[in-house]
C-alpha positions in Angstrom: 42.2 36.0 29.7 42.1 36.8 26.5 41.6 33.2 25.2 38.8 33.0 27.2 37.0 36.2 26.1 37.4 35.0 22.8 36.4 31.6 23.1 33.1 32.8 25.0 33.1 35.3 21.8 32.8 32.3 19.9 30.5 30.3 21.9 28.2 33.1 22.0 28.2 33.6 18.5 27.2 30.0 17.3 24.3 30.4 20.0 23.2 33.9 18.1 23.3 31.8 14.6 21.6 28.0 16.5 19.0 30.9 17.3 18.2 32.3 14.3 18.3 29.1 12.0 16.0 28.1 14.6 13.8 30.6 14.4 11.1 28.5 12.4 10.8 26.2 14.6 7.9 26.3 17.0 9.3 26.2 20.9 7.7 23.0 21.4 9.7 21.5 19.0 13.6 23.1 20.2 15.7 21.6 22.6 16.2 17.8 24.0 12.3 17.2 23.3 10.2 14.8 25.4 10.4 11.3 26.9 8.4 8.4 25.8 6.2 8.4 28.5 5.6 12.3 28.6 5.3 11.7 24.6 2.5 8.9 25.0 0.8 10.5 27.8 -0.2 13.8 26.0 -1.3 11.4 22.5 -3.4 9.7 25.7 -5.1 13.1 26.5 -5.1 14.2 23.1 -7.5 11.4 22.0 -9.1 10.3 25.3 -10.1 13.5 26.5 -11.7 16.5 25.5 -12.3 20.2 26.8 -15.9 21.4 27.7 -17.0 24.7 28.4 -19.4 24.6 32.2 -20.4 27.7 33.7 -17.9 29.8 31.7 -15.1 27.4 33.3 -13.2 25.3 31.1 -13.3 21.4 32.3 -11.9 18.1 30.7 -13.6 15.2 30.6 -13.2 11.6 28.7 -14.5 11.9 25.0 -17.3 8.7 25.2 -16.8 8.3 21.6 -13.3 8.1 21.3 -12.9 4.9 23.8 -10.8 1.8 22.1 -13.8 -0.8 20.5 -13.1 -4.6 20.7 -11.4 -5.6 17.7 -13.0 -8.5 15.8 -10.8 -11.5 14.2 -10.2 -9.3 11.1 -9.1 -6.0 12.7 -6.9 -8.2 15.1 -5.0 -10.1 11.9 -5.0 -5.8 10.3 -3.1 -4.7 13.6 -0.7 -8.0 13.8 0.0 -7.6 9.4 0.9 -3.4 10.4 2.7 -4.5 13.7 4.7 -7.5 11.6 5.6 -4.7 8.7 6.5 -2.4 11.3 9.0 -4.6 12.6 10.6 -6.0 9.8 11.9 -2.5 8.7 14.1 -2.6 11.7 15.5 -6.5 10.4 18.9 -6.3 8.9 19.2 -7.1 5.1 19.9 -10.9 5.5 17.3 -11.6 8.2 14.9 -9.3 6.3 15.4 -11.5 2.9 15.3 -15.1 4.8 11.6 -13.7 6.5 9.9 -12.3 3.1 11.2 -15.8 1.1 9.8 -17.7 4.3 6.6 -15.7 4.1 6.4 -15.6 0.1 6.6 -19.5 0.0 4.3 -20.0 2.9 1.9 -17.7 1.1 2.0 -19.4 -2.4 1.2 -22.7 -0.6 -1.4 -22.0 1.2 -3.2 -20.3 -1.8 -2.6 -23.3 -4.3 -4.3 -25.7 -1.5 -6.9 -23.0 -0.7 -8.3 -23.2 -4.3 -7.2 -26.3 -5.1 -5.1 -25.6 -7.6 -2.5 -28.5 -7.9 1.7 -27.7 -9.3 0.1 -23.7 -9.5 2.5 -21.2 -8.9 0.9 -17.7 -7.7 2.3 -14.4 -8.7 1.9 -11.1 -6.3 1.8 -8.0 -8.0 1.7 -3.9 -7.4 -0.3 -2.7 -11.0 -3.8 -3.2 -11.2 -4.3 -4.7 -14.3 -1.1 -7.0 -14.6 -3.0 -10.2 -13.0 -5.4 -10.1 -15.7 -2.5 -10.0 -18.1 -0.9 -12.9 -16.4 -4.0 -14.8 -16.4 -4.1 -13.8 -20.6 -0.7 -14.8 -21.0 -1.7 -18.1 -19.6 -4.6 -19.2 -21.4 -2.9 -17.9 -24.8 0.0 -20.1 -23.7 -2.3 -23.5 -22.7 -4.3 -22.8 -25.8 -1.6 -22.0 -28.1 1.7 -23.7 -27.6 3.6 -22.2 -30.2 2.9 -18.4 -29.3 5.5 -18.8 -26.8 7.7 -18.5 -29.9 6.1 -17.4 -32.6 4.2 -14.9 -31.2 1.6 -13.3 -33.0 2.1 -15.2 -36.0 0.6 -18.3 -34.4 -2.7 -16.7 -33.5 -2.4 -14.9 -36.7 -5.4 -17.7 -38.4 -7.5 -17.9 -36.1 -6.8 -14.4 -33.2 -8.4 -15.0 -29.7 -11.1 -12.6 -28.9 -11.0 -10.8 -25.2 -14.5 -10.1 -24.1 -14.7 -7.2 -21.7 -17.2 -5.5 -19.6 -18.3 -2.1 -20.5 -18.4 -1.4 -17.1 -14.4 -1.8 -16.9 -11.8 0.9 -16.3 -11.3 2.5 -19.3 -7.9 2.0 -21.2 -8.0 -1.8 -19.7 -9.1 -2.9 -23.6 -5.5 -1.3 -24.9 -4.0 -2.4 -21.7 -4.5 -6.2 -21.8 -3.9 -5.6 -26.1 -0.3 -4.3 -25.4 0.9 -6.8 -22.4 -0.2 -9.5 -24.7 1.2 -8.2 -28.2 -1.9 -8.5 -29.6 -4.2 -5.6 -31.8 -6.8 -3.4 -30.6 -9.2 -6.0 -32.8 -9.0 -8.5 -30.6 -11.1 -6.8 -27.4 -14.7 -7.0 -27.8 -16.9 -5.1 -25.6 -19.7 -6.6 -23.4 -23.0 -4.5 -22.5 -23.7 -5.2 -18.9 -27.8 -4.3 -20.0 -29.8 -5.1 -22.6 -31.5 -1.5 -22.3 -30.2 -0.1 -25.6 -30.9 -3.2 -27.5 -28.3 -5.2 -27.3 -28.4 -8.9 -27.9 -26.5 -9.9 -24.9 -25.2 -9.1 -21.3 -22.9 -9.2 -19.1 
């Protein structure tokens, strides 16, 4: 007996502190929660249908403007790119690495052809300027053999000149300056009017 009295001691006890570290949690969200279909039905009423006030009585009734629209051929290709992402976070680490190399190489080819770009190799990238400094890198490099290896020191006679917009970001002058180890000398900016007197445009 007393085993039992002490064990339902216990028992109640953990319930008393579940309770109170539970305490900011809205009721909603305690216990086993929802099913999927409970779960999908209320998101359903939540965006389908709305509450209107008639005759001092509270009624619900489909909200017109929140009806599903036919999707065109690009918002069909946006839901399949989210739907494709979506799934590959649940691919394990091997499968996951065989798709994005499949995908990657796919990609790359169908851009060279798309441009015509013959033996091109395209390069994906997060940073907002660093396709601009690849594309620098690679007319210094057609342009300039040796600054592969020499660096600086081969442009050092004759420096290239970057002509930018003076409608750019700012900072992309010292940006492109940097990535390319070249000085601030070398950016020249461009008026995009001839307003103020200048002798060109861009």
């Amino acid at each position: 007996i007393l085993d039992k009295i002490s064990s339902d001691m216990e028992t109640e006890r953990k319930q008393r502190f579940k309770k109170m570290l539970q305490s900011h949690i809205p009721e909603e969200l305690q216990g086993g929660g929802k099913k999927e279909d409970e779960v999908m039905q209320l998101v359903n009423q939540l965006i389908f249908y709305e509450g209107v006030s008639n005759s001092g009585q509270e009624e619900v009734q489909i909200n017109d403007s929140a009806q599903l629209q036919e999707l065109d051929e690009t918002g069909k290709l946006t839901v399949t790119a989210h739907s494709l992402a979506a799934h590959f976070t649940t691919l394990e680490p091997f499968a996951l690495e065989q798709a994005a190399s499949k995908l990657e190489s796919d990609c790359k080819l169908w851009l060279s052809r798309l441009f015509r770009f013959k033996n091109s190799v395209p390069v994906y990238h997060d940073r907002r300027y660093e396709g601009l400094a690849r594309i620098g890198q690679l007319a210094l490099y057609t342009k300039f053999p040796k600054y592969a290896t020499e660096g600086f020191e081969a442009l050092y006679s004759r420096p290239p000149v970057i002509y930018i917009s003076a409608a750019a970001p700012p900072g992309l002058a010292q940006y492109m300056c940097h990535q390319l180890g070249l000085p601030l000398s070398c950016a020249c900016n461009v008026p995009c009017n001839t307003l103020f007197g200048a002798s060109s445009k861009m």
